[in-house]
PAZAPA-4460 file (N, C-alpha, C; in steps of 0.05 Angstrom, whole numbers, plus 32768, in hexadecimal, padded with zeros to 4 digits):
% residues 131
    n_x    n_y    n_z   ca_x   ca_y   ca_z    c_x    c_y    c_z   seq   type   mol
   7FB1   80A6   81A9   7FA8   808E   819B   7FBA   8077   81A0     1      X     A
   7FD9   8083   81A9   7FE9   8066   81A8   7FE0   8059   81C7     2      X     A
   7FDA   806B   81D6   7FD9   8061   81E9   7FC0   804E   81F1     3      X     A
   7FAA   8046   81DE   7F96   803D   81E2   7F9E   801F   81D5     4      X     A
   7FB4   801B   81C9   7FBC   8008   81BE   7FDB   7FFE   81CA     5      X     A
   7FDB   7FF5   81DC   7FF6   7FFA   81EB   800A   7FDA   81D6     6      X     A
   7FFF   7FC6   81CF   8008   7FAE   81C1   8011   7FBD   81A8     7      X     A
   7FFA   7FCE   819A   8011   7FDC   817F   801F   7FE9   8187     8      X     A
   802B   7FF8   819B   803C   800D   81A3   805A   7FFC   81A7     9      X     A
   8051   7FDC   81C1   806C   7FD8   81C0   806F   7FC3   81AC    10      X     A
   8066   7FC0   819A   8066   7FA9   817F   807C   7FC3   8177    11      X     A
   806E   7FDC   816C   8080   7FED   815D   809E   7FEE   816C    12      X     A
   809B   8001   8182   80B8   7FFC   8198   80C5   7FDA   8191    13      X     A
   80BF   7FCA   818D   80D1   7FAC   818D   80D3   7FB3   8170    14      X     A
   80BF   7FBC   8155   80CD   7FC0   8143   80E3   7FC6   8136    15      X     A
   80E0   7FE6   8146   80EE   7FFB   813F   8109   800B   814D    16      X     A
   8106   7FFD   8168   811B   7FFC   817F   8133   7FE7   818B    17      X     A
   811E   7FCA   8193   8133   7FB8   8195   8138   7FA6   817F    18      X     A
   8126   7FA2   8164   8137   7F91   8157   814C   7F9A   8148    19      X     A
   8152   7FB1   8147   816C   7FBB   8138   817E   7FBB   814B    20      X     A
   8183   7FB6   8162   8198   7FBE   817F   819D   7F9F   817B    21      X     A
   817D   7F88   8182   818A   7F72   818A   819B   7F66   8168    22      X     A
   8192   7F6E   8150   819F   7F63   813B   81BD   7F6D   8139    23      X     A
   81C0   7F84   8148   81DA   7F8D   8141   81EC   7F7F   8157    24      X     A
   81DC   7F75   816E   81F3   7F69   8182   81F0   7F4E   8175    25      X     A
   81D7   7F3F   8168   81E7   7F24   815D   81FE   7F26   814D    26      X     A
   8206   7F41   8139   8215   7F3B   812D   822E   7F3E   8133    27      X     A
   8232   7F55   8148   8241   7F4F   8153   8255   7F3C   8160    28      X     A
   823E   7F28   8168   8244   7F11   8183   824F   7EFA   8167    29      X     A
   8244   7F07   814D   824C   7EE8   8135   8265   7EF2   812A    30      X     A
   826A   7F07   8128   828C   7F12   8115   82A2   7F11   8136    31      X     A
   8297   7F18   814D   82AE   7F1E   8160   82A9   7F17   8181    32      X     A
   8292   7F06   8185   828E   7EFB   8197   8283   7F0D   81B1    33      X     A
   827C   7F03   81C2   8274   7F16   81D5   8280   7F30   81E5    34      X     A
   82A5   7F2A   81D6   82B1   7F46   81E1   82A9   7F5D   81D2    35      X     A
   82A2   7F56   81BA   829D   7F67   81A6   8281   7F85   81A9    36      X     A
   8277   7F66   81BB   8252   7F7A   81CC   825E   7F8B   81DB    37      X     A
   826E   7F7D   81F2   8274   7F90   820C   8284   7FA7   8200    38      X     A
   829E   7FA3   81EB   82A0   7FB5   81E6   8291   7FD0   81D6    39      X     A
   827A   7FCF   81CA   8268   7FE4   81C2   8261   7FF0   81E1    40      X     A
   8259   7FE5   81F5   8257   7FF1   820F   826B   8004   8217    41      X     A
   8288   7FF2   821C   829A   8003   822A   82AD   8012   8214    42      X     A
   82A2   801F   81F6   82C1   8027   81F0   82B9   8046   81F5    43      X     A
   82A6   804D   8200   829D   806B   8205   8294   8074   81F2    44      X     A
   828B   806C   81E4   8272   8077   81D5   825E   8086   81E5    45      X     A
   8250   809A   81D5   823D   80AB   81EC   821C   80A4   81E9    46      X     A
   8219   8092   81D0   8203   8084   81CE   81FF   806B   81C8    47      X     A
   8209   8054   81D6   820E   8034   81C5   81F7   8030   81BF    48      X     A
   81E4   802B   81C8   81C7   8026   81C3   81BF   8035   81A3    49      X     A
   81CD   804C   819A   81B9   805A   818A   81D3   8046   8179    50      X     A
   81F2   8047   8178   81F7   803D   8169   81F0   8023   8155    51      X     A
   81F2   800E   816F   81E9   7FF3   8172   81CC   7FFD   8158    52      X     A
   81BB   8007   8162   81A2   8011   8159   81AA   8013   8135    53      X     A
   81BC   8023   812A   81BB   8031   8115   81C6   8017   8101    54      X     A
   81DA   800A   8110   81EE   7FEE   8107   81D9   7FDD   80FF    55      X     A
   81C6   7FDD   810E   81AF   7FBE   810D   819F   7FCB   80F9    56      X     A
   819A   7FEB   80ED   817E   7FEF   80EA   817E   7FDF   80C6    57      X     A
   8198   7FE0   80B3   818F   7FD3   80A0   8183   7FB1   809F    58      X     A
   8188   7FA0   80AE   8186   7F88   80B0   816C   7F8D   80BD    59      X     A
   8167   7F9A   80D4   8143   7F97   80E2   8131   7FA2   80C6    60      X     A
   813D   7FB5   80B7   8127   7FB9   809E   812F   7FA5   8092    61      X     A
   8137   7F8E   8087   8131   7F74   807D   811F   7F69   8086    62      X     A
   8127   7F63   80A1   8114   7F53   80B9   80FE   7F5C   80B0    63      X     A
   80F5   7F75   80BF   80D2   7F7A   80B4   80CC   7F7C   809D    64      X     A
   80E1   7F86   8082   80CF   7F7C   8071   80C4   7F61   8062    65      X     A
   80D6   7F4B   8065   80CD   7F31   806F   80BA   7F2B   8080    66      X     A
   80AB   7F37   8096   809B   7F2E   809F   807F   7F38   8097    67      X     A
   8086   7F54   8088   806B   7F5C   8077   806B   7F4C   8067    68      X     A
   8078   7F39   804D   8078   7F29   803E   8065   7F13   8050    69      X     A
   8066   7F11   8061   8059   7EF8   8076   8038   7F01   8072    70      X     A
   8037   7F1A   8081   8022   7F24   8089   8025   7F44   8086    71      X     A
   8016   7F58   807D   8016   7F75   807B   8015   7F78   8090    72      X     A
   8029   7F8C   8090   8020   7F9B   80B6   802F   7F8C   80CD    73      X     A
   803E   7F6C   80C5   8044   7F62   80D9   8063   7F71   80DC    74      X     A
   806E   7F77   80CC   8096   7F7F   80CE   8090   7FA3   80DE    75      X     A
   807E   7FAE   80C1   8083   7FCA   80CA   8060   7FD3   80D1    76      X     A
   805D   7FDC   80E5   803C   7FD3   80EF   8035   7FEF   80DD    77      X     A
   8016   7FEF   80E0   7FFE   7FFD   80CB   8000   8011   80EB    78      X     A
   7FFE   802F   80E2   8006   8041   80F8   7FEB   8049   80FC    79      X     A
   7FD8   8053   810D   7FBD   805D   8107   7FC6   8083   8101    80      X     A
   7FBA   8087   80F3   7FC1   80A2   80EA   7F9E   80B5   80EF    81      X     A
   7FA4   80CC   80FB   7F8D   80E7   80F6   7F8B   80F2   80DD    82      X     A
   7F75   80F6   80CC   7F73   8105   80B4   7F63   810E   80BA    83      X     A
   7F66   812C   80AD   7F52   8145   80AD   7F4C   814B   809D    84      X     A
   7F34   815A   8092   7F39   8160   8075   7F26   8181   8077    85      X     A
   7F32   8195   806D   7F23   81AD   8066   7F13   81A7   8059    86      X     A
   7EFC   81BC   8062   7EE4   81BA   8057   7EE7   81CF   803E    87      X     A
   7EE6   81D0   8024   7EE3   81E4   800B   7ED9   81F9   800F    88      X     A
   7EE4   8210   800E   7EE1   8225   800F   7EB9   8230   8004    89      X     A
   7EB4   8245   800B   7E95   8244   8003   7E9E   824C   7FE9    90      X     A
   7EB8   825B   7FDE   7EA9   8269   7FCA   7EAE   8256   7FB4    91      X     A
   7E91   824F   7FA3   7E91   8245   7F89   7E90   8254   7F77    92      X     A
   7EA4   8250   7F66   7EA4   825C   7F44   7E9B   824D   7F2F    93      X     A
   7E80   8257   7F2A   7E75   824B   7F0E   7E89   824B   7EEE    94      X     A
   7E96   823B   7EE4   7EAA   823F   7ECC   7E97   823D   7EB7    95      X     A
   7E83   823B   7EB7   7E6D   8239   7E9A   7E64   8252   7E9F    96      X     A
   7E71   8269   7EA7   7E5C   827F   7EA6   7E4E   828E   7E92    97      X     A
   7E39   8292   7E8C   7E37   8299   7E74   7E35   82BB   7E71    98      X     A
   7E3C   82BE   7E51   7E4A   82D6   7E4C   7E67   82E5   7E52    99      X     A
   7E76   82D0   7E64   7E95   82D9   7E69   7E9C   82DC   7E53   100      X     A
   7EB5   82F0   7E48   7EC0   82F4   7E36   7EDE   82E3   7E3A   101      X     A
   7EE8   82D9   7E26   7F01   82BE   7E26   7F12   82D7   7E3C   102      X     A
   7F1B   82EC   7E35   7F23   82F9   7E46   7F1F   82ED   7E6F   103      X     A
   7F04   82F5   7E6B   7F03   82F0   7E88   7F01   82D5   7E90   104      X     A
   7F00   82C1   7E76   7F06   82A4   7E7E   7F1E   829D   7E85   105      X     A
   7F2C   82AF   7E74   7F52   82AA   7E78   7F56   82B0   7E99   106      X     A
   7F49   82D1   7E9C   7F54   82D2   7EBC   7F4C   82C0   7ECF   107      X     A
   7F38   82B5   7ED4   7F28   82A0   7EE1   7F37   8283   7EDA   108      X     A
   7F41   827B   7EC6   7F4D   8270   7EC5   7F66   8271   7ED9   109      X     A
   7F6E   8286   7ED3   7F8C   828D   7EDA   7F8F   8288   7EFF   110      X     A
   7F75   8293   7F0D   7F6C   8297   7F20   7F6E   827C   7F30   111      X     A
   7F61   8272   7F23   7F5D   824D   7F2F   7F78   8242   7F2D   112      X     A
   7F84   8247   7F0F   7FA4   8244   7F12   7FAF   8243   7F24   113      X     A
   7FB5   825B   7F2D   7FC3   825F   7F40   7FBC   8264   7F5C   114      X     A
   7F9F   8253   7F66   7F95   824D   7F7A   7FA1   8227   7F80   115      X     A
   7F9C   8225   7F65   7FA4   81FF   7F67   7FC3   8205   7F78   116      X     A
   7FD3   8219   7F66   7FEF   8214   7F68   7FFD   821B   7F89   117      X     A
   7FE9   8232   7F93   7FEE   822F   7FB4   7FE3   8223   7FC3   118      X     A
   7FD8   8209   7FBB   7FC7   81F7   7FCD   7FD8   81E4   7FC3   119      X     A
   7FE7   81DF   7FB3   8000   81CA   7FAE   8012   81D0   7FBC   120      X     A
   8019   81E6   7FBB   8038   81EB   7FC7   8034   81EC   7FE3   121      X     A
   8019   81F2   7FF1   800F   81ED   800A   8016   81D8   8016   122      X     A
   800A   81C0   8006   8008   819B   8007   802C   8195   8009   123      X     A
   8035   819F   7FEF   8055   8195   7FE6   8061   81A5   800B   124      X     A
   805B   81B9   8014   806B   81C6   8028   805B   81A9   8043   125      X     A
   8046   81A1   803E   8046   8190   8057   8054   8177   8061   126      X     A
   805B   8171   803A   805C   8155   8039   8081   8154   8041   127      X     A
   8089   816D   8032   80A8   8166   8036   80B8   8165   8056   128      X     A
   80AB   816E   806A   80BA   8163   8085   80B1   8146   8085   129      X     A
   809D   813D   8080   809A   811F   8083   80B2   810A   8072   130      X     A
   80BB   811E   805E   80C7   8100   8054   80EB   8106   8054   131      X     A
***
């Protein structure tokens, strides 16, 4: 899907890549001048780029969130996302049944209980690598 949209892909990449690198070399170039850049290059670091990267990334989340204040979607873009959704199982349980005894309403109860509660912890087990 990203690839059918190649303008959101590198909108995101300029988001999320160079404006935290190039904000971290302005600040650099404003507290210590341009030796200050070359030095992030040569002090042997084994990733300047990711550094540079991590230095800029609180100020670039200003930046875009200022520019959503402008316009939604313009700082941190609207991602297109896949949703799926299971289809409900066939089996239906009538809860008005008539003639159950409270007894067998309790277990049926209990049943659905603890059908909700592993379809939560299902959901809660998807959601927690995402965040």
């Amino acid at each position: 899907m990203a690839e059918s949209q190649p303008f959101d892909t590198l909108r995101l990449s300029l988001m999320q890549e160079v404006l935290p690198v190039g904000l971290a070399l302005v600040e650099r170039v404003r507290a210590g001048g341009p030796g200050k850049v070359v030095e992030s290059f040569t002090s042997g670091a084994s990733d300047p780029l990711r550094e540079l990267r991590d230095e800029g990334e609180p100020a670039a989340k200003d930046v875009r969130e200022r520019l959503d204040q402008l316009s939604p979607g313009l700082g941190n873009p609207v991602m297109p996302v896949q949703v799926a959704v299971e289809e409900p199982s066939s089996e239906v349980y009538d809860v008005l049944e008539e003639g159950c005894s409270p007894e067998q309403d309790d277990q049926e109860l209990h049943e659905v209980l603890e059908r909700i509660a592993q379809r939560l912890q299902a959901l809660e087990a998807q959601i927690e690598p995402e965040s």
